[in-house]
C-alpha positions in Angstrom: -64.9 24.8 -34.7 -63.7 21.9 -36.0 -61.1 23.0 -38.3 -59.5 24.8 -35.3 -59.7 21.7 -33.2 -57.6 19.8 -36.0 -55.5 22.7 -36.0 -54.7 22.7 -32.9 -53.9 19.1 -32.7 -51.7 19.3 -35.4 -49.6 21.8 -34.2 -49.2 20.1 -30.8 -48.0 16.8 -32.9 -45.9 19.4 -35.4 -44.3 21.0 -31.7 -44.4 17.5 -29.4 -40.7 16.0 -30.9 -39.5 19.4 -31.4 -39.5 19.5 -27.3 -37.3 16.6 -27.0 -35.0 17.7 -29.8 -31.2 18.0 -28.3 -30.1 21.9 -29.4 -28.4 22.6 -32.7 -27.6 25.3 -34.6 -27.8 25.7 -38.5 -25.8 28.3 -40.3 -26.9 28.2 -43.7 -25.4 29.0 -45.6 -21.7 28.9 -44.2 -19.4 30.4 -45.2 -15.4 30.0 -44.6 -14.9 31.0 -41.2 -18.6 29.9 -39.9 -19.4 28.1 -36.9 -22.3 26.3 -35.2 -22.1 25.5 -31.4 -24.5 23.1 -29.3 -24.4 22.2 -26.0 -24.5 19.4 -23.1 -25.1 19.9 -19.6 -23.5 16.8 -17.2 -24.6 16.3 -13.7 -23.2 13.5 -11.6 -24.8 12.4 -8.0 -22.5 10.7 -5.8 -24.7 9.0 -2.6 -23.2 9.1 0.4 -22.4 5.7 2.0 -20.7 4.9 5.2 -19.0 1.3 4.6 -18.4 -1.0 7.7 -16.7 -4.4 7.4 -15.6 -6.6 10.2 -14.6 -10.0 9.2 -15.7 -11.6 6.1 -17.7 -9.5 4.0 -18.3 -7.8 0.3 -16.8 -4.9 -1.3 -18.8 -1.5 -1.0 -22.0 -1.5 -3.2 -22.8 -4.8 -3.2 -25.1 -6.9 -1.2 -24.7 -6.3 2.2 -22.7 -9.5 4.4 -25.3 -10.8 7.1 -22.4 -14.1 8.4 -21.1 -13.1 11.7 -17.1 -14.7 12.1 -16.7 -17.1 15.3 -13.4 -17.1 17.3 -13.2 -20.0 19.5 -10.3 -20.1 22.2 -9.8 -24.0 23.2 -7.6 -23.4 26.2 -5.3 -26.6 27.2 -5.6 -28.6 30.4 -1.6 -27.8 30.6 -2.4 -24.0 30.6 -5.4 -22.9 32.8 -5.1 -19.6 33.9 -0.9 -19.5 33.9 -0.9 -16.5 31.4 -0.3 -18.3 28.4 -1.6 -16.6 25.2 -4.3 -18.7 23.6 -4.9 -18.2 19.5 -8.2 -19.3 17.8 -8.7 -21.8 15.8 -6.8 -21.9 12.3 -9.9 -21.7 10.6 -11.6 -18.7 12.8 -12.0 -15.2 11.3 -11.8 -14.5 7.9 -7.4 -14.7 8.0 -7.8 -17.5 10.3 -6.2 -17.8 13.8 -8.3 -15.2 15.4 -7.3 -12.4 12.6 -10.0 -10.3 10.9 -10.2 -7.9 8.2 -11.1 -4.4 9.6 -11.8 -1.8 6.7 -13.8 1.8 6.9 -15.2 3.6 3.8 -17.3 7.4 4.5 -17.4 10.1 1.7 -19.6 12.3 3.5 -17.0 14.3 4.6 -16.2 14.0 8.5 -14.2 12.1 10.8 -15.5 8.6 11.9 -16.0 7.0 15.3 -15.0 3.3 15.7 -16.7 1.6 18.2 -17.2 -1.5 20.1 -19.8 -2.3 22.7 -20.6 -5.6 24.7 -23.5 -6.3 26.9 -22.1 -7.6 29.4 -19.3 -10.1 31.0 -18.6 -13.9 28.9 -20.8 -15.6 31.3 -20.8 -19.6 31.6 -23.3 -21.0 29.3 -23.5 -24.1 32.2 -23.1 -22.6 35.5 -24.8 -18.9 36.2 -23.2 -16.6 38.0 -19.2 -17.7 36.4 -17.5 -15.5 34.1 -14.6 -13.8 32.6 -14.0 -10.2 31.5 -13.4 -8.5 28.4 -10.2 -7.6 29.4 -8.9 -11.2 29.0 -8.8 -10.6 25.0 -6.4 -8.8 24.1 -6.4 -7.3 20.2 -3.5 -6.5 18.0 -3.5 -4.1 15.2 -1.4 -5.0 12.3 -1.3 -4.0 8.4 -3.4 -6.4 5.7 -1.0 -8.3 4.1 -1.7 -6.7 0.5 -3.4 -3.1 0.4 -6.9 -2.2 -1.4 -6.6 0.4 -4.0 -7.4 3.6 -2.6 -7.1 2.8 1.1 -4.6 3.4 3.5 -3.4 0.2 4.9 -1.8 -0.2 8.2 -2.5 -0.8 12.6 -5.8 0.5 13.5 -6.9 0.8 17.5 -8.8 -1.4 18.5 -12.0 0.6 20.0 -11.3 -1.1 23.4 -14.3 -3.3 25.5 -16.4 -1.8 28.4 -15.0 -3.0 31.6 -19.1 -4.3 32.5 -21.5 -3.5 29.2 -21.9 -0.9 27.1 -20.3 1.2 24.5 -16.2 0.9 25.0 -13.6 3.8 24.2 -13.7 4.4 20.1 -11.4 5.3 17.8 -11.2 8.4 15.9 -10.7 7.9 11.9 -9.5 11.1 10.3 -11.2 12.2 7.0 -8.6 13.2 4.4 -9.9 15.2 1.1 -13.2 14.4 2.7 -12.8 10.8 2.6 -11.9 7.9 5.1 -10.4 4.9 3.7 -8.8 2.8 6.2 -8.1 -0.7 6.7 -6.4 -3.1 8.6 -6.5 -6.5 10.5 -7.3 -7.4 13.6 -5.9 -10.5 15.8 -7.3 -11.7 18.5 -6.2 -14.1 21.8 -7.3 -15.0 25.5 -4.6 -13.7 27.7 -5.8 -17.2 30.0 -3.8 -14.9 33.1 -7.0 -16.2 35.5 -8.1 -20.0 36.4 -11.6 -20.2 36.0 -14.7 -22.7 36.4 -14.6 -25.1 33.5 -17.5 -24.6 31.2 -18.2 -22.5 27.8 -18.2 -19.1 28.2 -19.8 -16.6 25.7 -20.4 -17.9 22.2 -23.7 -16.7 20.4 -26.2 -18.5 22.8 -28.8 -15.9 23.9 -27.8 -14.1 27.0 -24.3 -15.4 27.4 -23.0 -12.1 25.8 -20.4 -13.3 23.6 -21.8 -10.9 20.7 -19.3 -7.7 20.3 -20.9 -5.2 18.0 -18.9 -2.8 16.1 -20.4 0.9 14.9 -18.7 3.3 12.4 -20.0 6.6 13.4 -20.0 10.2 11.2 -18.6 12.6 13.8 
């Protein structure tokens, strides 16, 4: 009993790095003309990601960018409400005056929805009830000044604001070869074409609604 124990031990250590072996072939022995073949088999798994970027942020598959850009429209005593265009601050999205980097990345082989939703009116942060509508910032669509390898660079629509809260009207991104890759900037002003209360309306304060969130969508 024994010796066919250590037997069979043996052969499964004999057999064990055998199994791991890559495959070869021996012709022995060759002869002019012989030949010996082996073989490799290659599988590569590409994930599917959908890439949003809105502002300042990394390039896809790195960290994700948690900073949220600030515009801030200081409008002049001169100019309340007589239509004159207001720019942000030279320092205020990620190509400063109001102008953000807008770029979309989806390999999984549909169209994409771009989409912006609000929830609700900029309200007053010092006086309840005074506020002004979406519709008083207007958004340009322009070309990045230098374009990323592999995207198409030029004006994309701005999904525009709901008129109250909400989900606004979005922007279809075509797939081509089963890939979007678009990008472009955004610019930002206060068309200032109402007089209203003085005060600070919007910003990031809780409940003041001056939060827009963006969504790429697989459609």
């Amino acid at each position: 009993m024994k010796k066919l124990a250590l037997a069979a031990l043996t052969s499964a250590i004999i057999a064990a790095p055998l199994a791991v072996q890559a495959e070869s072939t021996t012709i022995n022995p060759a002869a002019s003309g012989s030949t010996a073949s082996a073989h490799l088999d290659f599988t590569i798994v590409v994930p599917p990601v959908l890439y949003l970027r809105i502002g300042a942020g990394s390039a896809i598959g790195l960290a994700n960018n948690t900073n949220v850009d600030s515009l801030t429209f200081n409008v002049p005593a001169a100019n309340l409400g007589d239509g004159t265009v207001i720019a942000a601050g030279a320092a205020d999205g990620d190509l400063g005056n109001g102008a953000v980097t807008v770029r979309v990345f989806s390999n999984f082989g549909t169209n994409v929805n771009l989409n912006s939703s609000v929830s609700g009116q900029l309200l007053n942060a010092a006086v309840s009830g005074d506020v002004i509508p979406w519709s008083q910032i207007a958004v340009a669509g322009a070309a990045l000044a230098s374009t990323t390898t592999g995207y198409t660079n030029g004006a994309i629509t701005h999904p525009a604001f709901s008129a109250t809260s909400g989900v606004g009207t979005p922007t279809l991104l075509t797939a081509a070869s089963k890939l979007v890759r678009q990008e472009g900037k955004w610019t930002f002003t206060y068309s200032n074409t109402n007089p209203v209360p003085a005060g600070t309306y919007g910003s990031n304060t809780a409940g003041k609604n001056g939060r827009v969130t963006y969504t790429a969508s697989q459609v």
